[in-house]
N, CA and C of each residue as an Amber inpcrd file, in Angstrom:
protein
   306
  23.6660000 -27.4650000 -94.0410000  22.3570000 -26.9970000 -93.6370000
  22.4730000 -26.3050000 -92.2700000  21.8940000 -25.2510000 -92.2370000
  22.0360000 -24.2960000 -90.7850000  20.6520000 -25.1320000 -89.9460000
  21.0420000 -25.0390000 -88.8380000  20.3550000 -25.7450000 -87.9060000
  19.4890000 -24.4460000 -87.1200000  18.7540000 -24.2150000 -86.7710000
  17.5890000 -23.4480000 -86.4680000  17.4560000 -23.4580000 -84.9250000
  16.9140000 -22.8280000 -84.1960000  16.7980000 -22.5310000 -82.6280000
  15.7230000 -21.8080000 -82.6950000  14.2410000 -22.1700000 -82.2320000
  13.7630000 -21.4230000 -81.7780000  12.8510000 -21.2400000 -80.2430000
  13.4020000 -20.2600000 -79.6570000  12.6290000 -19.8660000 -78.6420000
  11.2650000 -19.8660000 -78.1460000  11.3520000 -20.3250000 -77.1970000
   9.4340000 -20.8590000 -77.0680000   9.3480000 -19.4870000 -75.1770000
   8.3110000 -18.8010000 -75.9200000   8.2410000 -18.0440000 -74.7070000
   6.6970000 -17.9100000 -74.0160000   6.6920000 -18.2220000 -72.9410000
   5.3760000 -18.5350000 -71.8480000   4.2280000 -17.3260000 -72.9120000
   3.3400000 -17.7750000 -72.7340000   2.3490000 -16.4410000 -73.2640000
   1.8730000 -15.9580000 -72.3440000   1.6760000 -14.3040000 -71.7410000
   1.0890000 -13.3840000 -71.0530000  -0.2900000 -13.5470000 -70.6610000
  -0.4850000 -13.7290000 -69.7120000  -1.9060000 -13.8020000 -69.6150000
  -2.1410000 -12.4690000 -68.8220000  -3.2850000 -11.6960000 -68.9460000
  -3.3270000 -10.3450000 -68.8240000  -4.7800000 -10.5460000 -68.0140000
  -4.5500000 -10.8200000 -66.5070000  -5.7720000 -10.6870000 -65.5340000
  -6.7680000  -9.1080000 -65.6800000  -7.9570000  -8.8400000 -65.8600000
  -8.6060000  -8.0810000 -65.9040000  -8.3310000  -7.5500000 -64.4570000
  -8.3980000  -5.7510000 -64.3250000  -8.0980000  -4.9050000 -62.8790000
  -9.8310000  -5.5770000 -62.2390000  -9.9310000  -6.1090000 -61.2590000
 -10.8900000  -6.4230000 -60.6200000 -11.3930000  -5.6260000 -59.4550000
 -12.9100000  -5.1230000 -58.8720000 -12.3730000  -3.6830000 -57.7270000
 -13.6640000  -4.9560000 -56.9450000 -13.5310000  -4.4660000 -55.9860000
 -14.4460000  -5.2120000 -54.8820000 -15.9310000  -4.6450000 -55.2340000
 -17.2400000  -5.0000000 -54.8220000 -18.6380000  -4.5980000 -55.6690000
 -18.1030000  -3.4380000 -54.2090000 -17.7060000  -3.5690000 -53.1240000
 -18.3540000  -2.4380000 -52.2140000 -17.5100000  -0.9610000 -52.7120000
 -16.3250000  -1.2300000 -52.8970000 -15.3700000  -0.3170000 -53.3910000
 -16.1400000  -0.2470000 -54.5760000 -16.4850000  -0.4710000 -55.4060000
 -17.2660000   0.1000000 -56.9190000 -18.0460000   0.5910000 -56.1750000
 -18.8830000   0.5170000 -55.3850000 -20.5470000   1.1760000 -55.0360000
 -20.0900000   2.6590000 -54.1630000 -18.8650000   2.4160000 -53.7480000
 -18.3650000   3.7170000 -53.0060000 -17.7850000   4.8060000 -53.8170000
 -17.3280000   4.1400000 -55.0150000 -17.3870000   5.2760000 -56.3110000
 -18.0250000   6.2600000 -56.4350000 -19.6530000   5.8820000 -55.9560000
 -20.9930000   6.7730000 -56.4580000 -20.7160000   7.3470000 -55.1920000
 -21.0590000   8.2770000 -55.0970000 -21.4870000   9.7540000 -54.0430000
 -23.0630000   8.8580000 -53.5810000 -23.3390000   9.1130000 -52.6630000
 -24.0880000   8.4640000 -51.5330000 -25.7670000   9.2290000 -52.1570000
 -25.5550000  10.3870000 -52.9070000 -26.4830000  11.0560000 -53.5970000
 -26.6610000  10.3020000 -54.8750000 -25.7840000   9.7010000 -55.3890000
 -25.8690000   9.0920000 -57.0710000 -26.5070000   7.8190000 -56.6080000
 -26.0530000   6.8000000 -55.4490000 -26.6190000   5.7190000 -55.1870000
 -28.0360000   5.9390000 -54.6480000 -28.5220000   6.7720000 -54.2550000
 -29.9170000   7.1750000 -53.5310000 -30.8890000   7.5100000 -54.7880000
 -30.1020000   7.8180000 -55.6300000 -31.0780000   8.5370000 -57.1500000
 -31.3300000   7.1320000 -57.9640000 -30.1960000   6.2150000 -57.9320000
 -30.1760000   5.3960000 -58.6000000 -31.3140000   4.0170000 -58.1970000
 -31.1660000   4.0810000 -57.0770000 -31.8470000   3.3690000 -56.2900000
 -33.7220000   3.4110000 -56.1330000 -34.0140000   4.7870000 -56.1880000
 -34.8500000   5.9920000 -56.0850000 -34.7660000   5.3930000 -57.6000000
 -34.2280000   5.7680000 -58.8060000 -35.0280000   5.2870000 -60.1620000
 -35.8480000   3.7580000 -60.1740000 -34.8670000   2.8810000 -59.5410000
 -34.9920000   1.7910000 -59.7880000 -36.1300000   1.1290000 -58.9390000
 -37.2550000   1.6680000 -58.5680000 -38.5900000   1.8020000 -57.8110000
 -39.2470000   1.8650000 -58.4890000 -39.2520000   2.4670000 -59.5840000
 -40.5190000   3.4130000 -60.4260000 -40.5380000   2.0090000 -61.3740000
 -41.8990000   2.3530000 -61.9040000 -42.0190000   1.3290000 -63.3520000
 -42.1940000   1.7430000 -64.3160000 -40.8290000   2.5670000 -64.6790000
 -40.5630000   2.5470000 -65.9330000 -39.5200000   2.1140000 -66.4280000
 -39.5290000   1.7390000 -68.2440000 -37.9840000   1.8340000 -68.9530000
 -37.0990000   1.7670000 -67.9090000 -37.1310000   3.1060000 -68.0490000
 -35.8240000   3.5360000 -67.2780000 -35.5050000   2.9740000 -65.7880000
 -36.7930000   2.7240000 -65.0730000 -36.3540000   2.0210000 -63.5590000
 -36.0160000   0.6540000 -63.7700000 -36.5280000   0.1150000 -64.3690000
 -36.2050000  -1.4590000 -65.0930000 -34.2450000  -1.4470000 -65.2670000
 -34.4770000  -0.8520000 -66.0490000 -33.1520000  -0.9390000 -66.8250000
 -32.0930000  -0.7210000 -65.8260000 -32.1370000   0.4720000 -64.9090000
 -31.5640000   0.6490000 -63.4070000 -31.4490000  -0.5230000 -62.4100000
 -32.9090000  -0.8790000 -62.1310000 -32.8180000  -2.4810000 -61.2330000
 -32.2180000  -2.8170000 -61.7390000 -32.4660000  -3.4700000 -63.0720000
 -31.4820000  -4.7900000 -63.8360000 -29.8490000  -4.4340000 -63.5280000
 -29.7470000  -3.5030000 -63.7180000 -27.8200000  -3.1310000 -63.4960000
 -27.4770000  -2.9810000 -62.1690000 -28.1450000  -2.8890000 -61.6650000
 -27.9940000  -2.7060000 -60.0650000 -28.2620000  -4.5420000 -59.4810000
 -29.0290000  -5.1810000 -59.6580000 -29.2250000  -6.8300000 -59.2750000
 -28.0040000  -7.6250000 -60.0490000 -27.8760000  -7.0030000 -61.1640000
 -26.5740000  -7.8810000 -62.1380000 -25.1660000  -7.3130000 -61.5440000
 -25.1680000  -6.0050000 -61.0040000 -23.9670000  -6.1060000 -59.7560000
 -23.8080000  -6.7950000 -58.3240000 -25.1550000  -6.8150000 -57.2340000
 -25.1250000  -7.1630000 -56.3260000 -25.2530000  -8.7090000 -56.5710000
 -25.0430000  -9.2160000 -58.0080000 -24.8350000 -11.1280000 -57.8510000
 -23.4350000 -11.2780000 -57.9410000 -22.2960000  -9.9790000 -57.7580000
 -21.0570000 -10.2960000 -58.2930000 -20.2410000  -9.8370000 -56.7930000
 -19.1090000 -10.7630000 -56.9080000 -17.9610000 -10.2240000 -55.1240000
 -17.2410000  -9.0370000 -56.2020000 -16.8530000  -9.1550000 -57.6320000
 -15.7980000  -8.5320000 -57.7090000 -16.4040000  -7.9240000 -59.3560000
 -15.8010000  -6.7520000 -59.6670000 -16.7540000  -6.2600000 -61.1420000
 -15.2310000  -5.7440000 -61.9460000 -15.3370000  -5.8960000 -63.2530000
 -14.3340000  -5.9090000 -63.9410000 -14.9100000  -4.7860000 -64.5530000
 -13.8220000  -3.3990000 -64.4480000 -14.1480000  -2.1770000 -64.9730000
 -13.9330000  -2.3860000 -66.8920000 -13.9560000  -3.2280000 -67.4500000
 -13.5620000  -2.9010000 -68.2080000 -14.5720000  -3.7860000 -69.2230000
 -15.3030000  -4.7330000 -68.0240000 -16.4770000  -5.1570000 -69.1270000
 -17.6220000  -4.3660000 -69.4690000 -17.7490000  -4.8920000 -70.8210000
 -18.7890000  -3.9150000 -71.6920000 -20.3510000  -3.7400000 -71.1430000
 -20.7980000  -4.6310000 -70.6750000 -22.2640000  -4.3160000 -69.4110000
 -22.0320000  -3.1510000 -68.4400000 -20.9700000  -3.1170000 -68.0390000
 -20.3520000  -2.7530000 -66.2800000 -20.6970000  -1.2690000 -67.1320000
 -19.6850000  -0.8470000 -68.5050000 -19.5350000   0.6540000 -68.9500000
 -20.5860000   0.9940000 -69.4420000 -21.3770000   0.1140000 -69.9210000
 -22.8600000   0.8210000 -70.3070000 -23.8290000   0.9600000 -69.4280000
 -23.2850000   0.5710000 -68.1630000 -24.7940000   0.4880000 -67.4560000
 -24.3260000   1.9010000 -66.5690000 -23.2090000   2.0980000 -66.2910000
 -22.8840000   3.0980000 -65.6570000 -22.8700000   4.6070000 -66.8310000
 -22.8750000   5.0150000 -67.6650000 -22.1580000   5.5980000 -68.7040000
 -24.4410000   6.0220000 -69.0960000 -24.8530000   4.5020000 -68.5680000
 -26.7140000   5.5730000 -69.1160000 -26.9630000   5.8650000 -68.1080000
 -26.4480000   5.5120000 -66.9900000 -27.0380000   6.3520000 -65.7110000
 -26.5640000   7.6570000 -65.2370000 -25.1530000   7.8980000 -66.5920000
 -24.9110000   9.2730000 -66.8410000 -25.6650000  10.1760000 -67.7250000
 -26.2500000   9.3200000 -68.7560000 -27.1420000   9.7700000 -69.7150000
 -28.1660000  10.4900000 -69.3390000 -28.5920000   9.7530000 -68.2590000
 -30.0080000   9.9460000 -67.5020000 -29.7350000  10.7920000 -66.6240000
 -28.6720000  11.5910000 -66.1920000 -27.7180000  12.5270000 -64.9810000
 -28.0790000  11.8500000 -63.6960000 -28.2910000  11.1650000 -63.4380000
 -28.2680000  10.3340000 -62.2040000 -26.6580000  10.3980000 -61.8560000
 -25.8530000  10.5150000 -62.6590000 -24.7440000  10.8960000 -62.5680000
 -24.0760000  12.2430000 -63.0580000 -23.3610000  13.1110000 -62.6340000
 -23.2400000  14.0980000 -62.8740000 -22.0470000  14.1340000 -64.2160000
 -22.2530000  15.2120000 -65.0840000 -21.1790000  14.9270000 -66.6020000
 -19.8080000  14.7710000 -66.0440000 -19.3290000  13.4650000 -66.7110000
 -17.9850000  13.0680000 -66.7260000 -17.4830000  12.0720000 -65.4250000
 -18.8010000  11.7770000 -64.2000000 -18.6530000  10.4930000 -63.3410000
 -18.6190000   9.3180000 -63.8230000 -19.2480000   9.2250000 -65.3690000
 -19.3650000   8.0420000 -65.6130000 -17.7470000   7.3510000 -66.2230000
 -16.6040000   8.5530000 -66.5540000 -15.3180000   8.4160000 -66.8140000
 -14.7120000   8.0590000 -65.4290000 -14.5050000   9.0670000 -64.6440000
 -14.0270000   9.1350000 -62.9280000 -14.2000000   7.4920000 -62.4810000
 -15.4020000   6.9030000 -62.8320000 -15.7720000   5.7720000 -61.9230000
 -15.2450000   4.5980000 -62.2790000 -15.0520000   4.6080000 -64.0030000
 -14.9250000   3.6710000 -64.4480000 -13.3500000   3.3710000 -64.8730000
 -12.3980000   4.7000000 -65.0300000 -11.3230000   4.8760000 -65.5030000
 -10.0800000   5.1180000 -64.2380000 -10.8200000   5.7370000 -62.8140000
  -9.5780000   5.6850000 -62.2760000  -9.0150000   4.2760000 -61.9210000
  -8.2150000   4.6830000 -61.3330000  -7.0730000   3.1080000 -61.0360000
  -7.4230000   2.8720000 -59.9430000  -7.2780000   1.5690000 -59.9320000
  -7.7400000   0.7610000 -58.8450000  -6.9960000   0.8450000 -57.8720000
  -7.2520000   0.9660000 -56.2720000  -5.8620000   1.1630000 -55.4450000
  -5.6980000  -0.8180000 -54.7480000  -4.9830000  -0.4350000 -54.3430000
  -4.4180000  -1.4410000 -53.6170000  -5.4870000  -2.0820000 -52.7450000
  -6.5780000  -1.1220000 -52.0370000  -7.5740000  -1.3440000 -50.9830000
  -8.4990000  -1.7120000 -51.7910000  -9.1880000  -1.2130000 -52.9730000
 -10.1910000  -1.4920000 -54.0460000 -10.2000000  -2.9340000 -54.8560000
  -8.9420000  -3.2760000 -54.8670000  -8.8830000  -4.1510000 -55.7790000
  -8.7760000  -5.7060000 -54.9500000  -9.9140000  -6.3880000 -56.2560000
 -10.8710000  -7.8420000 -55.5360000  -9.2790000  -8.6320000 -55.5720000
């Protein structure tokens, strides 16, 4: 009978890229945060929906680009051009630097 060996190897745990909330908020052009901010006054839909993504960031030290809230909330405030076409990629997709990251 052949005798068997098998290898037991640690499993990967794969930390999410984490960016600091101030480094995320410095993403936006100082004009996108003023519009955004500026929506999120008004009472509508749409200012609602702005507050809400904007209060559900400022309860966090550190925001994970890659959760599914984080890309939709940024990605309709492109919808809405509060962001200009293709910031909502730029913000969410570049790499995190060394200084950015929580």
């Amino acid at each position: 009978m052949t005798q068997r060996v098998f290898k037991i190897e640690k499993p990967v745990i794969v930390k999410p890229d984490l960016i600091t909330l101030g480094f995320f908020l410095l993403r936006l052009t100082q004009a996108e945060r003023i519009a955004i901010r500026m929506l999120a006054t008004e009472q509508t839909e749409q200012g609602f929906v702005a507050l809400d993504f904007m209060k559900l960031l400022e309860t966090q030290t550190a925001i994970n680009l890659q959760q599914p809230q984080v890309r939709q909330g940024i990605e309709f405030l492109e919808q809405l051009t509060l962001l200009g076409e293709g910031r909502a990629s730029e913000i969410l997709d570049a790499p995190i630097t060394d200084e950015e990251r929580a």
